[in-house]
C-alpha positions as CSV (number, residue, x, y, z in Angstrom):
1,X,-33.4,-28.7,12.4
2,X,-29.9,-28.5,13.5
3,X,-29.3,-25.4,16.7
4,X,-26.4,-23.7,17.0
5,X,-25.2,-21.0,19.6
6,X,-24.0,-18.7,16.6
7,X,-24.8,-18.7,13.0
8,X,-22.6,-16.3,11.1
9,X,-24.1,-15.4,8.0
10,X,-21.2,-14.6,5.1
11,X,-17.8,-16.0,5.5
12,X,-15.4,-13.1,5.0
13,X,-13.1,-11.8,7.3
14,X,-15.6,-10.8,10.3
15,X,-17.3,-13.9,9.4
16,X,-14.3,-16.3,10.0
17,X,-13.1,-14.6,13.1
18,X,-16.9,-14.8,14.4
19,X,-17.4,-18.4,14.2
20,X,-13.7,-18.9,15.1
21,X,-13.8,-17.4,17.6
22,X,-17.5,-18.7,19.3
23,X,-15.3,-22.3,18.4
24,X,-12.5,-21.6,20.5
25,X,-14.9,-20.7,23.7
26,X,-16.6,-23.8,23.4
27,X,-19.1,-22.7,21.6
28,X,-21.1,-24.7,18.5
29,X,-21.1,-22.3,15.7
30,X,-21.9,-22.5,11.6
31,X,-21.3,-20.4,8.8
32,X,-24.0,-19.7,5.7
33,X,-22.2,-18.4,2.7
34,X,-23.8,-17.7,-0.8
35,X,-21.4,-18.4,-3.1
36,X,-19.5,-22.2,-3.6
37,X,-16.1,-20.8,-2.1
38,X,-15.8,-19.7,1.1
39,X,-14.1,-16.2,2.0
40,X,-16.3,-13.8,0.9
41,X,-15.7,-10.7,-1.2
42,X,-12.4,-10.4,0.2
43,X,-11.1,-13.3,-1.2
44,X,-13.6,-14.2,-4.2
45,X,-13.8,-11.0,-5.8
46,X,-12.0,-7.8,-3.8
47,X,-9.0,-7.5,-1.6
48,X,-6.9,-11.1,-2.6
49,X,-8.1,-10.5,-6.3
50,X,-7.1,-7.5,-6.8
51,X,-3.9,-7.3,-4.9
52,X,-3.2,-10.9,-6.8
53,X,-3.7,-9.1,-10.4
54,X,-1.3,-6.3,-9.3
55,X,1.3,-8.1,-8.4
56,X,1.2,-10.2,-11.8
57,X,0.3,-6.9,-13.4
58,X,3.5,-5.1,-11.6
59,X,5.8,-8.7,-12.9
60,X,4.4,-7.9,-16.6
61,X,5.2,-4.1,-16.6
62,X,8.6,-5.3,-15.3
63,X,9.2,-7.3,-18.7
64,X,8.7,-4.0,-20.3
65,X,12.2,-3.2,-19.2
66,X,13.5,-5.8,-21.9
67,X,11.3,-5.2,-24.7
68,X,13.1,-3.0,-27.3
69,X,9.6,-1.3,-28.3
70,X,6.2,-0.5,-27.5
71,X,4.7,-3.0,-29.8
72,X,6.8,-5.5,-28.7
73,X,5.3,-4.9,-25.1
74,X,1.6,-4.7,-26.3
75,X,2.3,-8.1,-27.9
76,X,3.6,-9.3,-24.5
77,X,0.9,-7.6,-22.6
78,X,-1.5,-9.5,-25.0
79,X,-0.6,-13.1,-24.5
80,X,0.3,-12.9,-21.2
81,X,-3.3,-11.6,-19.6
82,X,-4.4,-14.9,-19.8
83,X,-1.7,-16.1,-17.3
84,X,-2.3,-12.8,-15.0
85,X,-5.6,-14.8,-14.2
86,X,-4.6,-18.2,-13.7
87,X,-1.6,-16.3,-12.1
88,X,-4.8,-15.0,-9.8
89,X,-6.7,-18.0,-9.4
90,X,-3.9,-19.7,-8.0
91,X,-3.9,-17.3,-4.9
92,X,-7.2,-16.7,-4.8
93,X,-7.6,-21.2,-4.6
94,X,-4.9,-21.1,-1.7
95,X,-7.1,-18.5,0.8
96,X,-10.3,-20.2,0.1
97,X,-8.3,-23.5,0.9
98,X,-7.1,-21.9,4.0
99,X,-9.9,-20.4,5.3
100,X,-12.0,-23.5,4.5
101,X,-9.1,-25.5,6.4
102,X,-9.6,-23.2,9.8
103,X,-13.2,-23.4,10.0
104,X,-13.7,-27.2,9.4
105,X,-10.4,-28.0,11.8
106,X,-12.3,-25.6,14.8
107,X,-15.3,-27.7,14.4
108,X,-17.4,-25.2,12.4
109,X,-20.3,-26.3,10.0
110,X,-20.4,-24.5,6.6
111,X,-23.5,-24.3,4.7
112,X,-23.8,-23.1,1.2
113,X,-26.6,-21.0,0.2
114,X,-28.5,-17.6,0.1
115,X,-29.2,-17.2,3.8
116,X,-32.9,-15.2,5.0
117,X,-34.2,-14.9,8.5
118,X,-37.6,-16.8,8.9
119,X,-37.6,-14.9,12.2
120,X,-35.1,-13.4,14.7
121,X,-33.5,-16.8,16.0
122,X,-34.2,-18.9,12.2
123,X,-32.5,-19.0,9.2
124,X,-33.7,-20.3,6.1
125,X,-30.6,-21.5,3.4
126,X,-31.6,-22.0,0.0
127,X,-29.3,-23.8,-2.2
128,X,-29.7,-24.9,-5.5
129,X,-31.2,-28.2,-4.9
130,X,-32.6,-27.7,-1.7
131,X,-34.3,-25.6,1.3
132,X,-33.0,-25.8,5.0
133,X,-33.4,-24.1,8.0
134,X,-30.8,-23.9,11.1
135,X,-31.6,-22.1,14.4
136,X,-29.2,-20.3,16.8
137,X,-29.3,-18.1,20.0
138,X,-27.4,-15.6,18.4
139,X,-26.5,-14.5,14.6
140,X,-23.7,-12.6,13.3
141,X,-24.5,-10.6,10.2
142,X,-21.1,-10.2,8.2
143,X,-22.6,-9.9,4.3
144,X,-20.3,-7.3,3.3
145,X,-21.0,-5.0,0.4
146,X,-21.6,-5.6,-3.4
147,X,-21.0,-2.6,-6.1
148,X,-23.5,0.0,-6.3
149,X,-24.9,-0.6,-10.0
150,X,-27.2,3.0,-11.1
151,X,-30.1,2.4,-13.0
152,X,-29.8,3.3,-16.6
153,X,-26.3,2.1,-16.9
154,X,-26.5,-1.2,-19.2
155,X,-23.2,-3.4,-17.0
156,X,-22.3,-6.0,-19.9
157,X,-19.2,-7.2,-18.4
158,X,-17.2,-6.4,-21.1
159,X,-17.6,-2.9,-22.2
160,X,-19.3,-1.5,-19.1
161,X,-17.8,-3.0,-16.0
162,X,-18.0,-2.8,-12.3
163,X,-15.0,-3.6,-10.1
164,X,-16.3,-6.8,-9.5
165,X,-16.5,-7.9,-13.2
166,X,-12.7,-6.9,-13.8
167,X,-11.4,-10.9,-13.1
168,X,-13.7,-11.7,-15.5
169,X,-12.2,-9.8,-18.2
170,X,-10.0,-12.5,-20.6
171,X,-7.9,-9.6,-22.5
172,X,-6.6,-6.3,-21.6
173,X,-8.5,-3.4,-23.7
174,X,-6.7,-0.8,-25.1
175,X,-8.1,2.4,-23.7
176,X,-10.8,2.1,-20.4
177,X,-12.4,5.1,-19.0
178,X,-12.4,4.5,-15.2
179,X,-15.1,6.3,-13.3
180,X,-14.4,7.1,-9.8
181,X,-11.2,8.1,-8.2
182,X,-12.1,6.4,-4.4
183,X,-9.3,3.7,-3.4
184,X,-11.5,0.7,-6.1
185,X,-11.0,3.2,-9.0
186,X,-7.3,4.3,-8.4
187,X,-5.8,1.2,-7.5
188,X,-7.4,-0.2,-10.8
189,X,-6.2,2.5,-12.8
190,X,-3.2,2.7,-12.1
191,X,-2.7,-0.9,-12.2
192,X,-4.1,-0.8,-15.6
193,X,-2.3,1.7,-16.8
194,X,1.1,-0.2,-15.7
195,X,0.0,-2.8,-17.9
196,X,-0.1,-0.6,-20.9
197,X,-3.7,0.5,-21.1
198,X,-4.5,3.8,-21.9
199,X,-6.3,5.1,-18.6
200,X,-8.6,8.3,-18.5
201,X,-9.3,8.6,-14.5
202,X,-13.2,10.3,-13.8
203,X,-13.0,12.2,-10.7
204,X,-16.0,14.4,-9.0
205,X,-13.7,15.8,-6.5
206,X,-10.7,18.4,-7.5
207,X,-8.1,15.8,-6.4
208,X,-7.9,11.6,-5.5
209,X,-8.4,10.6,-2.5
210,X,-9.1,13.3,-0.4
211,X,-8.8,11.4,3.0
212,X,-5.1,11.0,2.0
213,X,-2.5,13.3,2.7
214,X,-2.4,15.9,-0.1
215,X,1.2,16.0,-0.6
216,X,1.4,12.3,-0.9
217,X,-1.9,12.8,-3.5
218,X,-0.2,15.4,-5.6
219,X,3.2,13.1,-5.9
220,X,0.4,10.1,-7.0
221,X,-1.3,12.5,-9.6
222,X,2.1,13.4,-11.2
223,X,3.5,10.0,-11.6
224,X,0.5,9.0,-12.9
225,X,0.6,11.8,-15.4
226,X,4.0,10.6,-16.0
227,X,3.4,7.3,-16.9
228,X,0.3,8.6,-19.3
229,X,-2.7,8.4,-17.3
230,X,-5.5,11.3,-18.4
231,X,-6.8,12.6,-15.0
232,X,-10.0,14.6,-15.7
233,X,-10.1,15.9,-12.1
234,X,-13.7,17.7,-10.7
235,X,-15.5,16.5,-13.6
236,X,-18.9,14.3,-13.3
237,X,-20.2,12.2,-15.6
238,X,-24.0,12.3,-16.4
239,X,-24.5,9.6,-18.9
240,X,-22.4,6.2,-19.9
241,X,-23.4,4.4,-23.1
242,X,-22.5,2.0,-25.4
243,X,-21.5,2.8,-29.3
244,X,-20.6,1.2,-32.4
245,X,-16.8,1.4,-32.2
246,X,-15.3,4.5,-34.0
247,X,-12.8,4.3,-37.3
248,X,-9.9,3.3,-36.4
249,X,-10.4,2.6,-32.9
250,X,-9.0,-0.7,-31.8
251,X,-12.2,-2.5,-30.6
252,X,-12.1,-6.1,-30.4
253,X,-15.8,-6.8,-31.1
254,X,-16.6,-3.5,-32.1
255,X,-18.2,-1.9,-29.4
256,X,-17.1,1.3,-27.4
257,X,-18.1,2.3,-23.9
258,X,-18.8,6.6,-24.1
259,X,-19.5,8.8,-20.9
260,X,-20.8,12.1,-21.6
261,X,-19.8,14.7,-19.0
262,X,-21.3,17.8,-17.7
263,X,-18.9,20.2,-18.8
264,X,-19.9,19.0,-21.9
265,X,-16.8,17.0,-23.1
266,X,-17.5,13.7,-24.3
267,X,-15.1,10.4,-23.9
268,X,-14.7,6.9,-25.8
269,X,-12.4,3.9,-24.9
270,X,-12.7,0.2,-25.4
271,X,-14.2,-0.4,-22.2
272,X,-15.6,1.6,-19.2
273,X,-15.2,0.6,-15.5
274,X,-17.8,2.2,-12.8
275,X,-16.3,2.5,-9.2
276,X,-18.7,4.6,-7.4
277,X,-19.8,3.2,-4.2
278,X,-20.8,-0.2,-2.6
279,X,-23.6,-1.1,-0.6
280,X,-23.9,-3.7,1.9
281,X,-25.7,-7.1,0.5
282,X,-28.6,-7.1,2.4
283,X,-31.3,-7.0,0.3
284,X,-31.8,-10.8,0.2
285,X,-31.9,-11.3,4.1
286,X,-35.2,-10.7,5.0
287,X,-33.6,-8.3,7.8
288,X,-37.8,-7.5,8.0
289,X,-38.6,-10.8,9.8
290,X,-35.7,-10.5,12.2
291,X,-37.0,-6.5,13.3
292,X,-34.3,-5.4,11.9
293,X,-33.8,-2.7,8.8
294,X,-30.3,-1.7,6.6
295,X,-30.4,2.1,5.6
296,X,-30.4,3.3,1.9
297,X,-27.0,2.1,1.1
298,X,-27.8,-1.4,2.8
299,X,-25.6,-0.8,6.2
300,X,-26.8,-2.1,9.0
301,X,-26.3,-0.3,12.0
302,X,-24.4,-1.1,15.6
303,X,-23.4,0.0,18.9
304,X,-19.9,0.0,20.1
305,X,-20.2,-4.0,21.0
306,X,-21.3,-4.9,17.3
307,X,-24.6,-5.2,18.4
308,X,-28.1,-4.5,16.4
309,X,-31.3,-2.8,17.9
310,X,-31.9,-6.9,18.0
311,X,-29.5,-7.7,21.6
312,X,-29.2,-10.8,20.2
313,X,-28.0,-10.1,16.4
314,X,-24.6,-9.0,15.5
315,X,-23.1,-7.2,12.6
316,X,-19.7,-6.1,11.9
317,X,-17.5,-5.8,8.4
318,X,-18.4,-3.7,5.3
319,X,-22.2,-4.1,6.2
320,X,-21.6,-1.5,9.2
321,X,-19.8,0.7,7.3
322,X,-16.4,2.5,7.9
323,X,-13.8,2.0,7.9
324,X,-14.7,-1.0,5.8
325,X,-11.0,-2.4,6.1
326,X,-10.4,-6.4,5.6
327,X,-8.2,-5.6,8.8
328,X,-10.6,-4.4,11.2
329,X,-13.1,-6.3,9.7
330,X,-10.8,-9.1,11.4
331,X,-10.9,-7.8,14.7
332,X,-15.1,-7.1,14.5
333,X,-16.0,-9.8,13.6
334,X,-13.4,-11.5,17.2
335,X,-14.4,-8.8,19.6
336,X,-18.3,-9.0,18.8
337,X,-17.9,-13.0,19.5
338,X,-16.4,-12.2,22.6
339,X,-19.2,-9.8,23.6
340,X,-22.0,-12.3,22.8
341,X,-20.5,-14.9,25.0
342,X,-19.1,-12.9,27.7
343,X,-15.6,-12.9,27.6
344,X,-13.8,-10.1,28.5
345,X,-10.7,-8.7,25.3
346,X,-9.9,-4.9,24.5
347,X,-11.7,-2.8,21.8
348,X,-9.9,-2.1,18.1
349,X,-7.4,0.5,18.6
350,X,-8.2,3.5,16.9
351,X,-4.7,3.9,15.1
352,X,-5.4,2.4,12.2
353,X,-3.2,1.6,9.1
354,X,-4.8,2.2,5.7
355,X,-3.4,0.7,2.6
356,X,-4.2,1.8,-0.7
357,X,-2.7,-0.6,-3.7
358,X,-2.5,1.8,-6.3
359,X,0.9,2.0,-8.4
360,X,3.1,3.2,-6.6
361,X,1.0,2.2,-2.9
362,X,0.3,4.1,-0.6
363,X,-0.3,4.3,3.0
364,X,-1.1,6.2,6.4
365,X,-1.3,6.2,10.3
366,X,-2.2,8.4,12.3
367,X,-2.6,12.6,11.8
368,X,-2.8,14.2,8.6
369,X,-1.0,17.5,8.2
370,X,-4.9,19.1,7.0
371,X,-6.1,17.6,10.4
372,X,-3.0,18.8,12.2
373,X,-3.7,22.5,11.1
374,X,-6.9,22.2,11.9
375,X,-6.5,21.5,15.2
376,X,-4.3,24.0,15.7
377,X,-2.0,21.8,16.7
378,X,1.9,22.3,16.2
379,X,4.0,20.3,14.0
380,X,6.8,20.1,11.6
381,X,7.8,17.3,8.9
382,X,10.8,15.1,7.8
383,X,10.5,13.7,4.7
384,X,12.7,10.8,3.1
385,X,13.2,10.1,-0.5
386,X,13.7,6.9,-1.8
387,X,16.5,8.3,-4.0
388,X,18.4,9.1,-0.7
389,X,18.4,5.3,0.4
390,X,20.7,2.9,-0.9
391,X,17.4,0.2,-0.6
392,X,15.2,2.3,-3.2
393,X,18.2,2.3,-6.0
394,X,18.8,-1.4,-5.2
395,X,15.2,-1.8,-6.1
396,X,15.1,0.3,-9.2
397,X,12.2,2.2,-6.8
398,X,13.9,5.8,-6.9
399,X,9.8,6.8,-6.8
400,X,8.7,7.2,-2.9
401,X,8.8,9.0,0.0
402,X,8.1,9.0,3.9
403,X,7.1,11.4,5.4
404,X,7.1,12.5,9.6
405,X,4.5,14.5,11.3
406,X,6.4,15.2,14.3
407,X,5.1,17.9,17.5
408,X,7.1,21.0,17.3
409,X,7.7,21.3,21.0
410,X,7.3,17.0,22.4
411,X,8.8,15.9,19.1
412,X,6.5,12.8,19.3
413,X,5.4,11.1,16.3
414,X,2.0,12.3,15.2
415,X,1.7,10.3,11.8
416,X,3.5,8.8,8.8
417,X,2.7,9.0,5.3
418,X,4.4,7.1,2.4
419,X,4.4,6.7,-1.4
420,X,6.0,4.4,-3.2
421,X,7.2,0.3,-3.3
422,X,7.0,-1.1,0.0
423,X,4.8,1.3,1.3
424,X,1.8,-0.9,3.0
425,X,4.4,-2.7,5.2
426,X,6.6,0.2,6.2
427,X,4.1,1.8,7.7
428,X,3.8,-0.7,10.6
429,X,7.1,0.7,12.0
430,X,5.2,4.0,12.4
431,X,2.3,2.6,13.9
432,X,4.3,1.1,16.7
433,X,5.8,4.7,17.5
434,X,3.0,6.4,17.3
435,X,1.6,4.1,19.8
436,X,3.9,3.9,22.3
437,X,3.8,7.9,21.5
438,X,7.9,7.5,20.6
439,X,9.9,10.8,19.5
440,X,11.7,12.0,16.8
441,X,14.7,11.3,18.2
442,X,14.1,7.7,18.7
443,X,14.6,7.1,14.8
444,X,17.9,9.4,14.5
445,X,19.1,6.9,17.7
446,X,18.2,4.1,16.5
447,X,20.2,1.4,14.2
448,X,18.6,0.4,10.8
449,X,19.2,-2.6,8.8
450,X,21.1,-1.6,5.3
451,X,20.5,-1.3,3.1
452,X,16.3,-1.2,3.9
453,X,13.4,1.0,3.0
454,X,13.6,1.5,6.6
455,X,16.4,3.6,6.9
456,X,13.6,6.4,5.6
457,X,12.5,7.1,9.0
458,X,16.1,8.0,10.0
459,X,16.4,10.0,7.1
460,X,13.1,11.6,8.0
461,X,13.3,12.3,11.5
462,X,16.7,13.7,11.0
463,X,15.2,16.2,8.2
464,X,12.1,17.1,10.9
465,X,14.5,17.9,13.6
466,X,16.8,20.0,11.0
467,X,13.9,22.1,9.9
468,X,12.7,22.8,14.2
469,X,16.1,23.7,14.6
470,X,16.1,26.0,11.9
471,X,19.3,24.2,10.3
């Protein structure tokens, strides 16, 4: 029975940095993943996937351009879904390559299998041909999270699909009732809806999102109004079902997916795709024989070092919980490594980028203006349009916006807010300020590439200062 000093159980984004980690102090490490490719959800079957079939999705809808009708465009749509996933699978083959690459160049063992403690230091691996068993002094639980799947919903794959099944799908339908409007649901709709499928968006709540800046929700809900999406906002659904496809619907094996709401509408589209909740994938680990336990939703919980009620077990990722970010999940998965074997490095800062991958994106750091009022604290904002910067016409991208949260009296940053192409990376210039707590001012001072996307925070921060001085 080989021994290791860390076994990392799931080889995702805290799992990698984990074991890469342990490797790079010395340390003989392995890594147990389930499935045959290495990389975990986030590269198998969430974040690289989907951001893979938007950006062939986003290439297709820009062919639209130059096809004289709307038939012409479903016929492009149609042949070309098959090349969206090879499209996909080549991406998705280069990250498991490279992740594969950096653990077997630091030295680190991967073993393929459904991992289960035997007890708190043994893990038993079950593969398809065989049973082994590998000890360590510590472990480092980094699962992640599966889709929650209700009871009484029949998930075919084809008519009734979780977020996970979407890759699977080998042609676009041509209506899909999307339930859920978290971050899963609406970057899938809208994406969706880009490619020429007609979208109806479940939400529970009376808006997307709600963590997100409201103004930068409502300018999402209109353009996606505007390119034909159905929102049915603060509706739930109580039962889904599948039917004998309708006259005159356009069913390829005729079969339609039907939700049933409680205001007592009822809805029908070629296929239906659940996005309520994940839970962490721990129902298979035995957590029992180890003394440890996962709550109802399968999280696992730690203290501020990553650690379990179990000193010597670890857990960081989507199996803690938020923010459930590939990003931090990074970070975790490093800094718990360092914990376990001593070595001294600085927590995750709590200014955190989120990026949503919807159509347009969308993304945020730092205060909210809700959160802003709430507090009682004092602000004003600066917002850019796209349409003002030279960047967004070159682009064809006169859809976007940035938006300032800036302290009425210190004029410092507070947070930034943006909408639109290019959103996920601009937002790292307004992390920085935020950071080193940089003013207003700074922007208006400062010298901007042009034509950029960039040039919005100078357009911004002039527009906040304007409106404090009443101009």
């Amino acid at each position: 029975m080989k021994r290791y000093d860390l076994c990392v159980i799931g080889s995702g984004p805290a799992g990698q940095h984990a074991a890469i980690q342990a490797a790079k102090l010395g340390k003989r490490a392995c890594v147990i993943e389930k499935r045959h490719a290495v990389g975990g959800v986030a590269v198998n079957t969430g974040t690289i996937p989907s951001k893979a079939l938007r950006e062939a999705i986003l290439n297709v809808g820009n062919m639209s351009i130059a096809c004289p009708t709307q038939s012409d465009f479903a016929s492009v749509r149609t042949a070309l879904f098959a090349g969206l996933r090879r499209s996909c699978s080549k991406v998705i083959g280069n990250e498991i390559e490279t992740v594969e690459t950096n653990l077997r160049k630091n030295g680190i063992d991967i073993h393929h299998g459904v991992a289960s403690f035997r007890d708190a230091h043994t893990i038993v691996i079950n593969s398809e041909t065989d049973e082994t068993m590998v000890q360590a002094d510590n472990v480092f639980i980094a699962v992640g999270t599966e889709p929650a799947l209700p009871k009484g919903i029949a998930f075919d794959g084809t008519t009734i699909l979780s977020s996970d099944d979407i890759q699977s799908l080998t042609a676009a339908p041509h209506s899909m009732i999307v339930v859920g409007g978290g971050v899963i649901g609406t970057e899938y709709a809208t994406m969706l809806q880009t490619l020429g499928v007609k979208v109806t968006l479940i939400e529970g709540r009376n808006r997307l999102l709600d963590f997100v800046d409201s103004e930068i929700i409502e300018a999402l809900q209109f353009h996606s109004r505007q390119q034909g999406m159905t929102l049915r906002l603060g509706e739930k659904v109580t039962k889904i079902s599948v039917i004998d496809a309708v006259p005159g619907a356009k069913s390829v094996d005729g079969r339609m997916a039907e939700a049933e709401l409680e205001s007592g509408k009822t809805l029908r589209a070629d296929a239906l795709l659940y996005c309520i909740g994940r839970q962490g994938a721990t129902k298979e680990l035995g957590l029992e024989h180890a003394g440890l336990s996962a709550d109802s939703r399968g999280r696992i919980e730690v203290n501020g070092n990553f650690q379990t009620t179990v000193p010597h077990i670890y857990a960081a990722g989507d199996v803690i919980g938020f923010p459930a970010l590939a990003s931090t999940s990074y970070e975790q998965g490093r800094l718990a490594a360092c914990h376990m074997f001593g070595e001294a490095c600085e927590s995750i800062s709590q200014l955190l980028p989120y990026g949503i991958y919807s159509v347009p994106e969308i993304s945020m750091v730092g205060w909210t203006e809700e959160q802003l009022t709430k507090e009682g604290i004092p602000y004003e904002s600066g917002v850019a349009s796209y349409r003002e910067i030279a960047r967004g016409h070159l682009l064809g991208e006169e859809f976007g916006m940035l938006k300032l949260l800036i302290h009425q009296e210190s004029h410092v940053v507070l947070g930034v807010h943006a909408i639109g192409a290019g959103a996920t990376e601009l937002i790292h210039i307004g992390q920085t300020a935020i950071a080193f707590k940089a003013t207003a001012e700074y922007f208006v001072n400062t010298v901007f590439n042009y034509p950029t996307l960039a040039e919005c925070y100078k357009v911004a921060a002039m527009n906040g200062l304007n409106k404090l001085r009443g101009v």
